[in-house]
C-alpha positions in Angstrom: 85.7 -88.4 -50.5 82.9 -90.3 -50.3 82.1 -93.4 -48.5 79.1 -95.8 -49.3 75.4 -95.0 -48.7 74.1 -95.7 -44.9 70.6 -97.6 -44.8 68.9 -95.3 -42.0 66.4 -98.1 -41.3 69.1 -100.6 -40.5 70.9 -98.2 -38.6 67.7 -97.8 -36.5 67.1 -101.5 -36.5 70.5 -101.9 -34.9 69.5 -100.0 -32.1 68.5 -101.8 -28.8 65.1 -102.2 -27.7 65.1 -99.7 -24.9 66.6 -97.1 -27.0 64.1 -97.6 -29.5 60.9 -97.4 -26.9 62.4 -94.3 -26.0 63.0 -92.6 -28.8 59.5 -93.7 -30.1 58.3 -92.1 -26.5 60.2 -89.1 -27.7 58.8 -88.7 -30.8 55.3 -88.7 -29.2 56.1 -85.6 -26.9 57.2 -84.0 -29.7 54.1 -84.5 -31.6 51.9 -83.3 -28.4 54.3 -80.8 -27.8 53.5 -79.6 -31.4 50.3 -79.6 -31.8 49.8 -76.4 -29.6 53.5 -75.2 -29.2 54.6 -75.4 -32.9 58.4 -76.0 -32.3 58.8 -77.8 -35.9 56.8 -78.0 -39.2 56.1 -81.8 -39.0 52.3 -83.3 -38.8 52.8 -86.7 -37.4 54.8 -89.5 -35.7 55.6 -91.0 -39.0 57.0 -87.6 -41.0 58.9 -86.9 -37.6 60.3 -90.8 -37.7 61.3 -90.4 -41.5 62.0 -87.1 -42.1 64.2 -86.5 -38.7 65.0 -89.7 -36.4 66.0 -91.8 -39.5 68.0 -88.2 -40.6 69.9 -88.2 -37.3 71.3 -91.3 -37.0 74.4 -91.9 -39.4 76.2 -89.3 -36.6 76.0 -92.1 -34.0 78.6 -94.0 -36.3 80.9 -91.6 -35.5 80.6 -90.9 -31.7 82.7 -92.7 -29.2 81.2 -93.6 -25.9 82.3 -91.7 -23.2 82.7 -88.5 -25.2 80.9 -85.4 -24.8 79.1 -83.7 -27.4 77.3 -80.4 -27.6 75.0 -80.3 -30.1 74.2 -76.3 -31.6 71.1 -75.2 -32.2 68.5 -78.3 -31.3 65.7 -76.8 -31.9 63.3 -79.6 -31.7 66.7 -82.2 -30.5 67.5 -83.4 -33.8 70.3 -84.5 -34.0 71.1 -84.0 -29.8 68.2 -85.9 -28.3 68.8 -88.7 -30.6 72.5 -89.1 -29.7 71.5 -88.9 -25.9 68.8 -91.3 -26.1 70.9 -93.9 -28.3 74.2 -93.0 -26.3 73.7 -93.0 -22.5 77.2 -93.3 -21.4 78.2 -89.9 -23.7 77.5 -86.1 -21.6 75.0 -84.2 -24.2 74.7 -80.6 -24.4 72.0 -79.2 -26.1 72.2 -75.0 -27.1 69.3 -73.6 -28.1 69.0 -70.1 -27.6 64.3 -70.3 -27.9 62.9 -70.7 -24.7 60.7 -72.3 -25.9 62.2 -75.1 -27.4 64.4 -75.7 -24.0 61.5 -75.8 -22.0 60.2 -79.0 -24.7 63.2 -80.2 -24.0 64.0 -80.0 -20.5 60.6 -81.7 -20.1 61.6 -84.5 -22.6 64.7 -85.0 -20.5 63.1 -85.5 -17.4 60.1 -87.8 -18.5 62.1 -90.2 -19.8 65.0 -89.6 -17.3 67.9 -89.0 -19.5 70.6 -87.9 -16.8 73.3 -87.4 -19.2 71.7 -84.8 -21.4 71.7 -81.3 -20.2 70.1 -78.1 -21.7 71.9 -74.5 -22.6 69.2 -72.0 -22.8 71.6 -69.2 -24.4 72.5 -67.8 -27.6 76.2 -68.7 -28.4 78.7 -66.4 -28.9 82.4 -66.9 -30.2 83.5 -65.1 -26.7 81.4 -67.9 -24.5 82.8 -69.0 -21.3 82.0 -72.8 -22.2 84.1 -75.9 -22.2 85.5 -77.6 -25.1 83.9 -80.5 -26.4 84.7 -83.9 -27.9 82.2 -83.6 -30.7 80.5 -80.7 -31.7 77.1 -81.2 -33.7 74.6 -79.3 -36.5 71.9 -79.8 -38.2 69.9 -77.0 -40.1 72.0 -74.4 -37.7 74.1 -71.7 -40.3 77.2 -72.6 -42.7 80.0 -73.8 -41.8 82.3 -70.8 -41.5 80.0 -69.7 -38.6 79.7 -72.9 -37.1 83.2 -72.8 -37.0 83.5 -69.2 -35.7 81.3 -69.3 -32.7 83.0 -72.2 -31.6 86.4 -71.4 -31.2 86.8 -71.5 -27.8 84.6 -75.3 -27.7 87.2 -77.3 -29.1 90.7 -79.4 -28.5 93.1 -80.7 -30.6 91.2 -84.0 -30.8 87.7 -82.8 -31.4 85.6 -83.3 -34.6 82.3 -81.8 -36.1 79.7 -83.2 -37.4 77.7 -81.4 -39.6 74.6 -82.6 -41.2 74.1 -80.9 -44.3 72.0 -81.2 -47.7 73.4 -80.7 -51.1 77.9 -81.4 -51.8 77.8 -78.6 -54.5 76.0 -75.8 -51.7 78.5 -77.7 -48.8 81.6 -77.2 -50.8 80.7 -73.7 -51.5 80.8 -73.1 -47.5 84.1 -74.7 -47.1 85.7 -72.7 -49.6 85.0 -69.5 -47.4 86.7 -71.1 -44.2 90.4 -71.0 -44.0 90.8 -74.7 -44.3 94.6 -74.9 -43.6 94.1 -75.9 -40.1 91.3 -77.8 -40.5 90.8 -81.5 -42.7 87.3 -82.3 -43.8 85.4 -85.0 -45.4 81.9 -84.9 -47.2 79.8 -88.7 -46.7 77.1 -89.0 -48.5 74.1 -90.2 -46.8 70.4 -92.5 -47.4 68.8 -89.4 -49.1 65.2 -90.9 -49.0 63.9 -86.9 -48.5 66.4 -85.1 -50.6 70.1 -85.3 -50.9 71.7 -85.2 -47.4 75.5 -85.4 -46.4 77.7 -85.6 -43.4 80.6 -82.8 -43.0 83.3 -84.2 -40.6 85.6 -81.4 -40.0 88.8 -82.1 -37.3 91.8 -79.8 -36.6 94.5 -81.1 -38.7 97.5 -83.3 -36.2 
């Protein structure tokens, strides 16, 4: 199923004022942070703003406030720092298993005071000792049937994924190897400025 195209820009445009300073702040840590730490293959503020901010944010469409999220594999907080800029009121849980990459984001966190995001500094395992979660979200992590696997213990009847993914053909491959009878998923295509890029909402089925 697809729906219509999101315009990333607007979506960004839509954003308030102080989550925009913020996320531009972000941005800029990253870049510093990069320049000597190398936690992602980007050159400057503008690639990072295009190529991953602008990426991230047709997932906020589909977070409630008040939900919690733990975001898998953040790496450099794409989409997870995004979401817990953008949505204060939601509990953000980032797991990244490089040390690393926490420590860039524990810093990021407490520069620009972002109380509701917190940082798991672990590899997950399908055996973790976790909570569930509301949302659980990827991007550039493993296929779906793993994402799925490791995660088993991190969701409720009520919780979604949210997957960002490139190519339908390569996403519909992955879902064929899960066992899909208890799960329902949709494929929504996004603004693929940099390459075709889709959203993979997966939910238990009622």
């Amino acid at each position: 199923m697809f729906h219509k195209m999101f315009d990333n820009k607007t979506l960004f445009e839509r954003l308030d004022q102080n989550t925009k300073n913020k996320i531009n702040k972000y941005v800029d840590l990253a870049i510093e942070f990069n320049a000597t730490h190398n936690i992602f293959a980007r050159s400057n503020k503008k690639e990072v703003f295009n190529k991953d901010i602008l990426d991230c944010l047709p997932v906020l469409e589909h977070i409630y406030e008040n939900k919690s999220v733990m975001d898998l594999g953040s790496g450099g907080g794409f989409p997870g720092m995004v979401i817990g800029i953008s949505k204060p009121k939601n509990k953000i849980y980032l797991v990244e298993s490089s040390r690393k990459k926490a420590y860039f984001l524990k810093n990021t966190i407490n520069t620009l005071e972002l109380n509701n995001i917190e940082v798991i500094n672990k590899t997950l395992i399908q055996k973790n000792n976790l909570d569930s979660f509301d949302y659980i979200t990827t991007r550039a992590f493993a296929n779906i049937k793993k994402t799925l696997n490791i995660t088993k213990n991190n969701i409720h009847k009520r919780s979604k994924y949210l997957l960002l993914k490139g190519k339908k053909e390569k996403i519909e491959d992955e879902i064929e190897t899960t066992n899909t009878k208890q799960l329902s998923y949709e494929i929504i295509k996004l603004d693929g400025k940099n390459g075709e890029r889709n959203l993979v909402i997966i939910k238990p089925n009622e």
